[in-house]
PDB file of N, CA, C and O in Angstrom:
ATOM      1  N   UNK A   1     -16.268  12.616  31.007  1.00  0.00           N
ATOM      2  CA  UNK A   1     -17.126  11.926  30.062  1.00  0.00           C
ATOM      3  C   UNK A   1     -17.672  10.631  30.666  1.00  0.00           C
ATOM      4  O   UNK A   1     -18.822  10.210  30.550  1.00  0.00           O
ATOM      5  N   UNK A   2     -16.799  10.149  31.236  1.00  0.00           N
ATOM      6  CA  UNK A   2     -17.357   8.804  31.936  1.00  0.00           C
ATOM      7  C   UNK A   2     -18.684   8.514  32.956  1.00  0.00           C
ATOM      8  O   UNK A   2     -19.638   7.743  33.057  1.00  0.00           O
ATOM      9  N   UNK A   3     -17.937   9.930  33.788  1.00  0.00           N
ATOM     10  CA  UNK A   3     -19.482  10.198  35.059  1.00  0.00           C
ATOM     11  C   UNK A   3     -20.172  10.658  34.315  1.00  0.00           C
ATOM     12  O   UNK A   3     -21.267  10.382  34.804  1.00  0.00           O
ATOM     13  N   UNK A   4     -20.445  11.444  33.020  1.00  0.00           N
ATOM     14  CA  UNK A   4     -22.197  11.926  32.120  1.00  0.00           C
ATOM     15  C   UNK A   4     -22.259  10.646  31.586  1.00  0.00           C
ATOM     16  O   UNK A   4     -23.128  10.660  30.714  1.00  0.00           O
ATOM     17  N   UNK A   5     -21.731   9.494  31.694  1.00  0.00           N
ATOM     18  CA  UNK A   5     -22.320   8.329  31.132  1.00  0.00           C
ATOM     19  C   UNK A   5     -23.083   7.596  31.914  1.00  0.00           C
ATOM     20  O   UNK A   5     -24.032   6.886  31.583  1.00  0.00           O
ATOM     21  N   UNK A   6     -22.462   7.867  33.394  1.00  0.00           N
ATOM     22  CA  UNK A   6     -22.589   6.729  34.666  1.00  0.00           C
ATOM     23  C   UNK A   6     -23.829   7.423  34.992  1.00  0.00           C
ATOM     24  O   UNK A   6     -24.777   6.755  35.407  1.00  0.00           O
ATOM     25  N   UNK A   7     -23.955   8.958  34.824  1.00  0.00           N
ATOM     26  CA  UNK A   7     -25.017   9.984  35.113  1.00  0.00           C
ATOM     27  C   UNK A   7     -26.344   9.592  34.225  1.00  0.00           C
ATOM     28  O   UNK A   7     -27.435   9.372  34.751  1.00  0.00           O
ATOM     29  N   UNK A   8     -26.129   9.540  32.937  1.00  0.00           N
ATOM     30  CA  UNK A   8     -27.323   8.959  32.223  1.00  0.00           C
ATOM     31  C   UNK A   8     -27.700   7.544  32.459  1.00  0.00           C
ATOM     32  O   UNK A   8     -28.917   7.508  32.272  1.00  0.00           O
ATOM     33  N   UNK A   9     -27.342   6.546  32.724  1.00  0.00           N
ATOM     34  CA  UNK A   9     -27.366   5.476  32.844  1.00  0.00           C
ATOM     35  C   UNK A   9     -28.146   5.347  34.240  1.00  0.00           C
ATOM     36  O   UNK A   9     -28.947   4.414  34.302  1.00  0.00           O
ATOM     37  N   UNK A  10     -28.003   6.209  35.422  1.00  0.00           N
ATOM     38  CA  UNK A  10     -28.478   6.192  36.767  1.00  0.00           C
ATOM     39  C   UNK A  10     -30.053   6.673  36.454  1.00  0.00           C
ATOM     40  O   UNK A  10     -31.056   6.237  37.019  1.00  0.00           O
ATOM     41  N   UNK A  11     -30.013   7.406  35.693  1.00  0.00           N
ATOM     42  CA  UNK A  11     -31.471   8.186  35.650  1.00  0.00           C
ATOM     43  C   UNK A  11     -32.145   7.957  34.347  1.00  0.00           C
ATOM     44  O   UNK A  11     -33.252   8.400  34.039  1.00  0.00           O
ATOM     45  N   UNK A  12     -31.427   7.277  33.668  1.00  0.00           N
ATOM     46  CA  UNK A  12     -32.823   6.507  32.228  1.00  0.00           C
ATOM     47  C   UNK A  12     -33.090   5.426  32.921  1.00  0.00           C
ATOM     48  O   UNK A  12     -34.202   5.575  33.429  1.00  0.00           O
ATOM     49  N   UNK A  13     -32.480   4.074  33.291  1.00  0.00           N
ATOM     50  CA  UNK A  13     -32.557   2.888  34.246  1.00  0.00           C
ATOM     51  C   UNK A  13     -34.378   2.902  34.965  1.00  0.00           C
ATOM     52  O   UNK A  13     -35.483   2.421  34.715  1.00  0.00           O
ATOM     53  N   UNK A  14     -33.682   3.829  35.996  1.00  0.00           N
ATOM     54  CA  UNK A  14     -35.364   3.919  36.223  1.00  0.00           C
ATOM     55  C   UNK A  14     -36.531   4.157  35.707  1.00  0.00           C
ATOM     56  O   UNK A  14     -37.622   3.662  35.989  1.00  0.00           O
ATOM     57  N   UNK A  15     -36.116   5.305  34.576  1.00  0.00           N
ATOM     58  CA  UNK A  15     -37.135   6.027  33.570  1.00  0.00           C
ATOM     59  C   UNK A  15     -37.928   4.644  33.290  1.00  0.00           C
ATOM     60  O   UNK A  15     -39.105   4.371  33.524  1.00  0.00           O
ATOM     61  N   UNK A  16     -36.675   3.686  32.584  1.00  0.00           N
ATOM     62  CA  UNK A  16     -36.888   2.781  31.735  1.00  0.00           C
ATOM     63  C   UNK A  16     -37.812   1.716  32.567  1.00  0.00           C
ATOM     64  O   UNK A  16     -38.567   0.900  32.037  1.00  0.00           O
ATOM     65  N   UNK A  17     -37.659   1.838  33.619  1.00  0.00           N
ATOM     66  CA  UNK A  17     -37.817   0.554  34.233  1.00  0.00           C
ATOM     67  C   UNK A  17     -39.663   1.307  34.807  1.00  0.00           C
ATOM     68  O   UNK A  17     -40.671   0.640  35.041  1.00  0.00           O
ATOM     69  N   UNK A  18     -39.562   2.312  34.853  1.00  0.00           N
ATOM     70  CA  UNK A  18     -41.040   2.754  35.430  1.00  0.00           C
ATOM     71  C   UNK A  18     -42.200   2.158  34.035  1.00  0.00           C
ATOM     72  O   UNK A  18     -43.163   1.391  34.028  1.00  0.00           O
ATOM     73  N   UNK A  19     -41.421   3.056  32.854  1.00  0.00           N
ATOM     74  CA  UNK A  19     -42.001   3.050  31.724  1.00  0.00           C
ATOM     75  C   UNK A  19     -42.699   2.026  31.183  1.00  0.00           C
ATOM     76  O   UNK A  19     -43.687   2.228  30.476  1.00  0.00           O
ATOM     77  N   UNK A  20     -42.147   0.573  31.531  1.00  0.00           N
ATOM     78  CA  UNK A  20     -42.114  -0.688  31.386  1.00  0.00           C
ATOM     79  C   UNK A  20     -43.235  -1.374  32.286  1.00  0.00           C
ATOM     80  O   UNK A  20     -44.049  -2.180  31.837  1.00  0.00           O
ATOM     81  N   UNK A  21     -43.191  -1.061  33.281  1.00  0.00           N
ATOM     82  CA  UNK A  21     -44.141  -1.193  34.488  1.00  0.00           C
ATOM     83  C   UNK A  21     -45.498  -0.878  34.077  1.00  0.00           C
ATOM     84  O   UNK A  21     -46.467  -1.636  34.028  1.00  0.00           O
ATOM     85  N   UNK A  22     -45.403   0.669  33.714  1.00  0.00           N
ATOM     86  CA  UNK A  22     -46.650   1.465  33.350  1.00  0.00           C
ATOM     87  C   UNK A  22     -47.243   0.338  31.970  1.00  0.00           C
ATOM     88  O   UNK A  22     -48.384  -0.110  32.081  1.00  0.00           O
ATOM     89  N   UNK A  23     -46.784   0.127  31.297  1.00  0.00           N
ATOM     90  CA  UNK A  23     -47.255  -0.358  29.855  1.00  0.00           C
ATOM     91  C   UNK A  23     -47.797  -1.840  29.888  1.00  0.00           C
ATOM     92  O   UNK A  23     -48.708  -2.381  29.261  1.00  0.00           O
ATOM     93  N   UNK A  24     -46.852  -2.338  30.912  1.00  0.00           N
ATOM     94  CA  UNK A  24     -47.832  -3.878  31.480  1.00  0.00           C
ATOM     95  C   UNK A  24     -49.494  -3.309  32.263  1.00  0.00           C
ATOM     96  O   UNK A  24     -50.629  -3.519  31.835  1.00  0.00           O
ATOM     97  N   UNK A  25     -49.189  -2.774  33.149  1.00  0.00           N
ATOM     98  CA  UNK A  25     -50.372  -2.162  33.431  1.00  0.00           C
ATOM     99  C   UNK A  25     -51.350  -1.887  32.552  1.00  0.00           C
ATOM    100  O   UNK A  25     -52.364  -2.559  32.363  1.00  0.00           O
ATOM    101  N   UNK A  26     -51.071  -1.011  32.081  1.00  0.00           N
ATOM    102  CA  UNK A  26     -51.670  -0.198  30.596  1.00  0.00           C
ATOM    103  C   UNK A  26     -52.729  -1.392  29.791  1.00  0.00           C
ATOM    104  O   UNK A  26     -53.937  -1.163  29.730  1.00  0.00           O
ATOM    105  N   UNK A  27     -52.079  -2.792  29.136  1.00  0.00           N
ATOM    106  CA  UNK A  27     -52.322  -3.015  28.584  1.00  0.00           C
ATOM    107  C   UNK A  27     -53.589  -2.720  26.830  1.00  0.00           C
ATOM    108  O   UNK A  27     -54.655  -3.206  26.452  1.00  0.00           O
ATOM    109  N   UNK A  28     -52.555  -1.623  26.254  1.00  0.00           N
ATOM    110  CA  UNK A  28     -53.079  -1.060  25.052  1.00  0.00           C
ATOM    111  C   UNK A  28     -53.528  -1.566  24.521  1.00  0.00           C
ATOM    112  O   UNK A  28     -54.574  -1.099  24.070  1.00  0.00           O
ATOM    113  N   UNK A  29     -53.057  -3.142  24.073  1.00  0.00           N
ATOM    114  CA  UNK A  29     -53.715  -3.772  23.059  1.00  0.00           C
ATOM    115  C   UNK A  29     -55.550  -4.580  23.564  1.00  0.00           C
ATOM    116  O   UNK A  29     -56.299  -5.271  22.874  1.00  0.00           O
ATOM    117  N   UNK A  30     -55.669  -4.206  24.654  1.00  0.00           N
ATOM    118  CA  UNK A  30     -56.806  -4.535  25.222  1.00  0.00           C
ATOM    119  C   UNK A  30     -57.046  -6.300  25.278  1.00  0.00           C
ATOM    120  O   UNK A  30     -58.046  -6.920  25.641  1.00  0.00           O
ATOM    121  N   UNK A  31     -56.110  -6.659  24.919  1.00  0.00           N
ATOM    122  CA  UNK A  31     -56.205  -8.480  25.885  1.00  0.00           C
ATOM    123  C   UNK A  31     -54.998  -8.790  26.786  1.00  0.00           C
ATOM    124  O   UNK A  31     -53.937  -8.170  26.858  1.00  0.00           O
ATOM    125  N   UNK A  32     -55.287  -9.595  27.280  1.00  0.00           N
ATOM    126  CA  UNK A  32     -54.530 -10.021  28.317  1.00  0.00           C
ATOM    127  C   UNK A  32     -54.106 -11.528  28.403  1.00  0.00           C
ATOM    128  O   UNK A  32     -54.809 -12.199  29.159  1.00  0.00           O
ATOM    129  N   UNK A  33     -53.108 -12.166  27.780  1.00  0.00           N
ATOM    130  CA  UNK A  33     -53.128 -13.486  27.547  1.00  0.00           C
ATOM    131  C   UNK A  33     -52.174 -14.096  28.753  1.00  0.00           C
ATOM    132  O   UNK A  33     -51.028 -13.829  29.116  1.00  0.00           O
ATOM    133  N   UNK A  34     -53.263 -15.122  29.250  1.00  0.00           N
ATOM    134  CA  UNK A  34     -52.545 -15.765  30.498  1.00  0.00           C
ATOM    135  C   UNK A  34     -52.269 -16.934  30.077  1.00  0.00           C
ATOM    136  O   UNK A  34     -53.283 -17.296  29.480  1.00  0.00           O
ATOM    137  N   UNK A  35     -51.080 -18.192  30.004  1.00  0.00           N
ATOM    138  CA  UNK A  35     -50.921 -18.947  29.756  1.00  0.00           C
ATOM    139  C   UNK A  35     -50.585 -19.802  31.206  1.00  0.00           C
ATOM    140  O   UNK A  35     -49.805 -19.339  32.039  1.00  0.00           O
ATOM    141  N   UNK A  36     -51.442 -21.411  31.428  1.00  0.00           N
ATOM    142  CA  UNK A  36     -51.304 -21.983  33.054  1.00  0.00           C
ATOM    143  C   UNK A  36     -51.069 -23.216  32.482  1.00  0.00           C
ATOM    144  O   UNK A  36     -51.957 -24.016  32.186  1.00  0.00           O
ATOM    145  N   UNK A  37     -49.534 -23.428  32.275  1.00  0.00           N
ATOM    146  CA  UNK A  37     -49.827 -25.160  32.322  1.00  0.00           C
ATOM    147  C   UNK A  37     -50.520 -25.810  33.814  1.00  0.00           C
ATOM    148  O   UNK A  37     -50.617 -25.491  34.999  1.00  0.00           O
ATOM    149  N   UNK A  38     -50.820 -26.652  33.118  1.00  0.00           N
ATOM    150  CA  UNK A  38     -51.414 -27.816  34.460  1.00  0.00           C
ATOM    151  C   UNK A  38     -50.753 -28.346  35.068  1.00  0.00           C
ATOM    152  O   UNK A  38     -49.971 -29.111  34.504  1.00  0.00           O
ATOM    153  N   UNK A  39     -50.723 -28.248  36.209  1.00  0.00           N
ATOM    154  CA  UNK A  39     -49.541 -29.089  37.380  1.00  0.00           C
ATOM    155  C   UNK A  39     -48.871 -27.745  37.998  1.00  0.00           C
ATOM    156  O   UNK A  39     -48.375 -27.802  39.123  1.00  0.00           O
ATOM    157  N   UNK A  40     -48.861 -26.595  37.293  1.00  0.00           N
ATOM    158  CA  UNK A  40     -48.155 -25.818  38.141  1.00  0.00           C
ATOM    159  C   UNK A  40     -49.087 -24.869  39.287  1.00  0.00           C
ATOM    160  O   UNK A  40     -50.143 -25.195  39.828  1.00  0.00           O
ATOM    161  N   UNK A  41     -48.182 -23.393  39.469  1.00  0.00           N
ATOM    162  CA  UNK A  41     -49.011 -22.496  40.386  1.00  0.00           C
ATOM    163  C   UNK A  41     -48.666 -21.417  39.525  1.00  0.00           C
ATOM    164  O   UNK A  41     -47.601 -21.258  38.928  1.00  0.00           O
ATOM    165  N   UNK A  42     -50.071 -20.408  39.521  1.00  0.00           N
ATOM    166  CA  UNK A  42     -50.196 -19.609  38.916  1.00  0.00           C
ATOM    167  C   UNK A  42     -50.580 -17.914  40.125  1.00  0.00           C
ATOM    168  O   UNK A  42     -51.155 -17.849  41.211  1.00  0.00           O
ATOM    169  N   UNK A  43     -50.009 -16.935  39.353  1.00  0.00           N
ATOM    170  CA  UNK A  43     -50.525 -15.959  40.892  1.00  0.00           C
ATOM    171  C   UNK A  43     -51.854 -15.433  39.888  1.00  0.00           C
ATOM    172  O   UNK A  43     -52.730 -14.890  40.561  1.00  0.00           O
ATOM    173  N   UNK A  44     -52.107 -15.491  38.629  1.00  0.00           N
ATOM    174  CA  UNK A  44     -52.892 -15.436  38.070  1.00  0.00           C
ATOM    175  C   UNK A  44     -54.481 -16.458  38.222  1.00  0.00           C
ATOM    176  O   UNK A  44     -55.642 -16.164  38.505  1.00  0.00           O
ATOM    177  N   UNK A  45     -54.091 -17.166  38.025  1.00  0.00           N
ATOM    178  CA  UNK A  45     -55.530 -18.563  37.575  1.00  0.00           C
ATOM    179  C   UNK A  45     -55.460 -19.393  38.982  1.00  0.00           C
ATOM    180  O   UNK A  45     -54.344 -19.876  39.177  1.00  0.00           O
ATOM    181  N   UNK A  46     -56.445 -19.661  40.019  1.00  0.00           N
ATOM    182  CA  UNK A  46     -56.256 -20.503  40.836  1.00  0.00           C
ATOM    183  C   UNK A  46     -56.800 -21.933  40.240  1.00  0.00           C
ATOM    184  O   UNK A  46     -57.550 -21.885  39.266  1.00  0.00           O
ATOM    185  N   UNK A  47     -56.378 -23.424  40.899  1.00  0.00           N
ATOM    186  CA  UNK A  47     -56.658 -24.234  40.339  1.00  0.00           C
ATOM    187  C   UNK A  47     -58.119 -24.357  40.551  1.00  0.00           C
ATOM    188  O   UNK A  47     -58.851 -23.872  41.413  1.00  0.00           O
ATOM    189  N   UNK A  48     -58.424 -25.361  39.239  1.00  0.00           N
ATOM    190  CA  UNK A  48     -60.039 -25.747  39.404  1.00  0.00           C
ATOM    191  C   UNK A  48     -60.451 -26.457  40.532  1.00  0.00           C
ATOM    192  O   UNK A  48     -59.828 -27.339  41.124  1.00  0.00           O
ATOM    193  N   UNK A  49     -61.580 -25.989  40.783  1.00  0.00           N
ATOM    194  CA  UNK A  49     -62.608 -26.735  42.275  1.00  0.00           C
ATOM    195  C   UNK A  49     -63.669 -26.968  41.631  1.00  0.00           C
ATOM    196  O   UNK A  49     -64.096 -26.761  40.495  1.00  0.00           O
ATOM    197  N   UNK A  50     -64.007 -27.425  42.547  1.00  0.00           N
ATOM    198  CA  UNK A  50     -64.053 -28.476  43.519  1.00  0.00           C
ATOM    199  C   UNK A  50     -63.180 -30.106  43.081  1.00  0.00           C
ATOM    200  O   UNK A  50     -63.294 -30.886  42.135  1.00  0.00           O
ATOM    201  N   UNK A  51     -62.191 -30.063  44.490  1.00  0.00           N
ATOM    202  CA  UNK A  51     -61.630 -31.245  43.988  1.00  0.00           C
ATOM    203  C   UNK A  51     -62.383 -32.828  43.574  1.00  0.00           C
ATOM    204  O   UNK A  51     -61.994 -33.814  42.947  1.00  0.00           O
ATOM    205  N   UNK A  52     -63.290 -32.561  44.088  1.00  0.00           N
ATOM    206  CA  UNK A  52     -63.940 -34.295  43.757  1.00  0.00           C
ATOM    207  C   UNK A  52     -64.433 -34.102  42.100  1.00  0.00           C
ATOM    208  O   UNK A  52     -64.608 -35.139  41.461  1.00  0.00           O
ATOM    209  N   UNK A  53     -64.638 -32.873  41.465  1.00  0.00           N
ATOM    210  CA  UNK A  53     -64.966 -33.028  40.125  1.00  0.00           C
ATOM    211  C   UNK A  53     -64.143 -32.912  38.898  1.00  0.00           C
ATOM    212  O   UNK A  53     -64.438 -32.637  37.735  1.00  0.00           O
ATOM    213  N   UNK A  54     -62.896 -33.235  39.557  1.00  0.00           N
ATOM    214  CA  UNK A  54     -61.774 -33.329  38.789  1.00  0.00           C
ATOM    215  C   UNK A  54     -60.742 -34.446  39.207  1.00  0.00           C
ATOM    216  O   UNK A  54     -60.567 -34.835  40.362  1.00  0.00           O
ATOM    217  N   UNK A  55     -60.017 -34.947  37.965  1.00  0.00           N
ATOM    218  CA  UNK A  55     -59.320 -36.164  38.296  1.00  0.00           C
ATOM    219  C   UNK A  55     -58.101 -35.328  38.280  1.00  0.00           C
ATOM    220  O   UNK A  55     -57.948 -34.127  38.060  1.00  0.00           O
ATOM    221  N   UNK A  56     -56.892 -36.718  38.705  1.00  0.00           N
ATOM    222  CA  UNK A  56     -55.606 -35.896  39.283  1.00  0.00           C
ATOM    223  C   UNK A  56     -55.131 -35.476  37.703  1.00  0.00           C
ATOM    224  O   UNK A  56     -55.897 -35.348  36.748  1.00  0.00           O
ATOM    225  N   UNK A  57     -53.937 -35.332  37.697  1.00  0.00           N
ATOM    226  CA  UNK A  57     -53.250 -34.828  36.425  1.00  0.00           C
ATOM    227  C   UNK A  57     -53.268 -36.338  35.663  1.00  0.00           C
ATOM    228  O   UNK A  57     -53.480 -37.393  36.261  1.00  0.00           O
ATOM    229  N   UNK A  58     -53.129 -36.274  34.916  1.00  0.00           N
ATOM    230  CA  UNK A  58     -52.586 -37.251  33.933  1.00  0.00           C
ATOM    231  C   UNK A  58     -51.897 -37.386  32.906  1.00  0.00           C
ATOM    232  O   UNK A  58     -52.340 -36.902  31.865  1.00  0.00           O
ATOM    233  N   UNK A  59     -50.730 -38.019  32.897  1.00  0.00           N
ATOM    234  CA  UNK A  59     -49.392 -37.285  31.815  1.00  0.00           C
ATOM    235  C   UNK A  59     -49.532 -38.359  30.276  1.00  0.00           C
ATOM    236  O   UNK A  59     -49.778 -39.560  30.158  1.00  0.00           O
ATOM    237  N   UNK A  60     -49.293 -37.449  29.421  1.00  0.00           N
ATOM    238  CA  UNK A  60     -49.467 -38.351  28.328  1.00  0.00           C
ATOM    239  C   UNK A  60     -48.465 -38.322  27.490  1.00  0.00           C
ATOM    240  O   UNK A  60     -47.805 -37.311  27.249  1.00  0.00           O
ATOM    241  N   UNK A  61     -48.309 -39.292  27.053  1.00  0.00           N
ATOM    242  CA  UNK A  61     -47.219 -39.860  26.135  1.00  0.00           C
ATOM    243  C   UNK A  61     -45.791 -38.739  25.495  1.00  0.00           C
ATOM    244  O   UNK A  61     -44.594 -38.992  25.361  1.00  0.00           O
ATOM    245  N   UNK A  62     -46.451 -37.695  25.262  1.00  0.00           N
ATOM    246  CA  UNK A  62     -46.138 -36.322  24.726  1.00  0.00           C
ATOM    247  C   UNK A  62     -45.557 -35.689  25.751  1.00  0.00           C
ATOM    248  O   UNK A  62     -44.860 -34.674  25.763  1.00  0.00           O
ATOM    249  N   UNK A  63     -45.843 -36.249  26.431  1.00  0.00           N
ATOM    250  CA  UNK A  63     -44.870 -35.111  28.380  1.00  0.00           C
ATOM    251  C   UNK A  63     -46.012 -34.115  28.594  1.00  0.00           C
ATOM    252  O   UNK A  63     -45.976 -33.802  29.784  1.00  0.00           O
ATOM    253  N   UNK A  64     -46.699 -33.677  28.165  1.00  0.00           N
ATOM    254  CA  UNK A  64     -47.973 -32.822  28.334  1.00  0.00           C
ATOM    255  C   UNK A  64     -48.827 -33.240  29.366  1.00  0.00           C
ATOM    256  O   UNK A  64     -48.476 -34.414  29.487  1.00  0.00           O
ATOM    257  N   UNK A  65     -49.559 -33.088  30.043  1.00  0.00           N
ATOM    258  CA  UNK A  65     -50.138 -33.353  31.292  1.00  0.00           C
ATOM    259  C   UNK A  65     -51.475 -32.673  31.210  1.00  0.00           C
ATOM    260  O   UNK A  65     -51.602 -31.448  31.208  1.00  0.00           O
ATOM    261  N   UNK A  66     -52.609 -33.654  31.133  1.00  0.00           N
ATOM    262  CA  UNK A  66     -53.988 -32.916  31.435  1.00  0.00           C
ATOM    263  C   UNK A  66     -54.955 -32.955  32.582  1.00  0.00           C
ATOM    264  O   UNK A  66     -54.346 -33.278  33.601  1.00  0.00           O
ATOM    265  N   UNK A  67     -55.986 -32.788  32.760  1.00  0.00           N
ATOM    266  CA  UNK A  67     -56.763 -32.818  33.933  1.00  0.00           C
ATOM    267  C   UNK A  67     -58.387 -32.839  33.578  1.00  0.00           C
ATOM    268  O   UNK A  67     -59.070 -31.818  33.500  1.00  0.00           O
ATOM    269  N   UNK A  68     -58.894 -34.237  33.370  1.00  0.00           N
ATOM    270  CA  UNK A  68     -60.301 -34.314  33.151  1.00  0.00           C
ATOM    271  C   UNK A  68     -61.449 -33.947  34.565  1.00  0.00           C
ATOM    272  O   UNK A  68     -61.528 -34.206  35.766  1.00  0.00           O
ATOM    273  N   UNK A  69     -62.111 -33.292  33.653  1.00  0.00           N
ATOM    274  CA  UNK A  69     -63.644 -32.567  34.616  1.00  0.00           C
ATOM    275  C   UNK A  69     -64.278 -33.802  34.556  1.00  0.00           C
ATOM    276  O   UNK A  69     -64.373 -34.397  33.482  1.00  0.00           O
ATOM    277  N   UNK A  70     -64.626 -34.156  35.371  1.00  0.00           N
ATOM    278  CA  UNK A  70     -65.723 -35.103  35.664  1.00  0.00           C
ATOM    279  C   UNK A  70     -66.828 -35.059  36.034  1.00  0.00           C
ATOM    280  O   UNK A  70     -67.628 -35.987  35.916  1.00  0.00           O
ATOM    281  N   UNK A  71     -66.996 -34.276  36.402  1.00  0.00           N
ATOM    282  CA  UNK A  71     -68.810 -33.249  37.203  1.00  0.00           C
ATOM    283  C   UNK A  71     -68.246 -31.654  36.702  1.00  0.00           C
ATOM    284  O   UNK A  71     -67.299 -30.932  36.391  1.00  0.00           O
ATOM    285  N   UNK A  72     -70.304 -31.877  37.015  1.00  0.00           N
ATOM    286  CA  UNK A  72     -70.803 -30.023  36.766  1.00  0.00           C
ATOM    287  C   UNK A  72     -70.975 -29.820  37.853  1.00  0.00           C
ATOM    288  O   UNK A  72     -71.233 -30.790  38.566  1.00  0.00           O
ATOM    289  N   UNK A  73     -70.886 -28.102  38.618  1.00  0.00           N
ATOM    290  CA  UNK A  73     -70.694 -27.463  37.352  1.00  0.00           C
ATOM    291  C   UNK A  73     -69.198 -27.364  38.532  1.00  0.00           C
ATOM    292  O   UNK A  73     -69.258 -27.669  39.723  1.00  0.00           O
ATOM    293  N   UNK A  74     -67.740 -26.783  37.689  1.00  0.00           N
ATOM    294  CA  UNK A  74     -66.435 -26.676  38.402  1.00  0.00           C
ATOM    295  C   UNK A  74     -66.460 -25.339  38.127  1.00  0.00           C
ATOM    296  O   UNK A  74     -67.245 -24.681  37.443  1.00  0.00           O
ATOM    297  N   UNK A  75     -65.203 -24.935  38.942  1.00  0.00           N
ATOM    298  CA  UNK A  75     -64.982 -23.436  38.715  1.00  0.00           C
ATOM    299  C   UNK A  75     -63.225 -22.925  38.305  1.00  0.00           C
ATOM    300  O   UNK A  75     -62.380 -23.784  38.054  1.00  0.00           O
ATOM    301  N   UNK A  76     -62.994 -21.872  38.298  1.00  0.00           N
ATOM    302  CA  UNK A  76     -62.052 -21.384  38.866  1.00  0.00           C
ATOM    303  C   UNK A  76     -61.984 -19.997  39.051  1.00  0.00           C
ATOM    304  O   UNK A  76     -63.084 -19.475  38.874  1.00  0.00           O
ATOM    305  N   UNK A  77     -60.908 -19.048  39.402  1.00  0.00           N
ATOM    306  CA  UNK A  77     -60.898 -18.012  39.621  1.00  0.00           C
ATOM    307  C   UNK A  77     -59.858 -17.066  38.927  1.00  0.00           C
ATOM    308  O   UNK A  77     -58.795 -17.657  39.118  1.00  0.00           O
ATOM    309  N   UNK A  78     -59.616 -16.065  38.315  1.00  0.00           N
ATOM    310  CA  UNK A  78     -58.855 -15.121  37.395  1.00  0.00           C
ATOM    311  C   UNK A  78     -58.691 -14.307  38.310  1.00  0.00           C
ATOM    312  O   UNK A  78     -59.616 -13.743  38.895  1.00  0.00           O
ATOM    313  N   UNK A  79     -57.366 -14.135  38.568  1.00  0.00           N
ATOM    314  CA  UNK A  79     -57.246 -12.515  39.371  1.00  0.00           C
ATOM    315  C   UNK A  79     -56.168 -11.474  38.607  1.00  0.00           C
ATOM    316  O   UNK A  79     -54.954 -11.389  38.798  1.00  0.00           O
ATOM    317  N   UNK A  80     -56.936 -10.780  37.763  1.00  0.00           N
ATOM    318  CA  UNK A  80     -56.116 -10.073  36.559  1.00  0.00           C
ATOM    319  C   UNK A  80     -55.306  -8.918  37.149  1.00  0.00           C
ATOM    320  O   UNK A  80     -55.792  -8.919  38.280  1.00  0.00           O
ATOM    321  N   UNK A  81     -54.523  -8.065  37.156  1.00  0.00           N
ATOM    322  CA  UNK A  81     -53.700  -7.430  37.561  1.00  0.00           C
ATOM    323  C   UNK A  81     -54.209  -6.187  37.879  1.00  0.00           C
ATOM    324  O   UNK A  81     -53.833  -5.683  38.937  1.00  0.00           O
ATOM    325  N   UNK A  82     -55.260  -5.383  36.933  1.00  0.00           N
ATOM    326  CA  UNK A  82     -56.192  -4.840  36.889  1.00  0.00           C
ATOM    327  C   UNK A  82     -57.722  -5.156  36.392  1.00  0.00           C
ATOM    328  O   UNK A  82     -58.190  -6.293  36.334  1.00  0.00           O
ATOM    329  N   UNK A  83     -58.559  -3.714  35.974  1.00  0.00           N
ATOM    330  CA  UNK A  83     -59.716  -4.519  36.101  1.00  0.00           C
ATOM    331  C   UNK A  83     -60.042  -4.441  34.429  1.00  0.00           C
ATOM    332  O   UNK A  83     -59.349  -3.813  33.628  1.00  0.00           O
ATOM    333  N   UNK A  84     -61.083  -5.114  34.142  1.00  0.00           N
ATOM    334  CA  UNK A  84     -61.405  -5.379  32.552  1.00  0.00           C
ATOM    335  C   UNK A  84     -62.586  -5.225  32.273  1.00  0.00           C
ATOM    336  O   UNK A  84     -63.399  -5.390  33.183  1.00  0.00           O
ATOM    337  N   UNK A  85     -63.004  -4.906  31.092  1.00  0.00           N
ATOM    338  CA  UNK A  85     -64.345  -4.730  31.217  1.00  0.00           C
ATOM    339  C   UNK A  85     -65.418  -6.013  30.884  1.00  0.00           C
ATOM    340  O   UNK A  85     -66.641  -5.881  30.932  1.00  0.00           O
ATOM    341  N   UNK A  86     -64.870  -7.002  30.615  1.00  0.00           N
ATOM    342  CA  UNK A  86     -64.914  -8.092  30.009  1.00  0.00           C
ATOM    343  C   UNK A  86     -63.694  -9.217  30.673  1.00  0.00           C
ATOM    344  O   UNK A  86     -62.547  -8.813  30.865  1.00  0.00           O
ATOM    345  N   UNK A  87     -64.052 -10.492  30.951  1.00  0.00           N
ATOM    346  CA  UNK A  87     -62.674 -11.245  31.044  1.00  0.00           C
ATOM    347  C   UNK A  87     -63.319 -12.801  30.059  1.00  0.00           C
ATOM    348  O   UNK A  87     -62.567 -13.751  29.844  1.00  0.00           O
TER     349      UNK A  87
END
């Protein structure tokens, strides 16, 4: 009884773990919500450019940290996991 436990457990594991994979992929509900605080690194969102049209971080009172645009036009870049028809 023990090894048909150790036996199911070896071969749902992966099931589970493919299944999981597939459904991030998938994304059914058709959005994709990326969340980037500022100050960090994202493998998603690269930071905004051009550096001269942006000031450094600036932390406010709240521990929150923002980053004012100062010139047009800035950019950044989204690199979504797959592709969208829309971003």
């Amino acid at each position: 009884m023990k090894w048909l436990l150790i036996k199911i457990i070896i071969i749902c594991f992966p099931l589970m773990l493919f299944l999981w994979i597939f459904w991030q992929n998938l994304v059914p509900t058709g959005a994709f919500k990326i969340i980037y605080p500022i100050g960090t690194t994202s493998s998603f969102i690269d930071p905004i450019v051009p550096k001269l049209r942006v000031s450094d971080l600036i932390g406010l009172q709240d521990g929150s940290k923002v980053q004012q645009i100062t010139g047009d036009p800035t950019y950044f870049f989204i690199h979504p996991h797959r592709s969208f028809k829309t971003v």
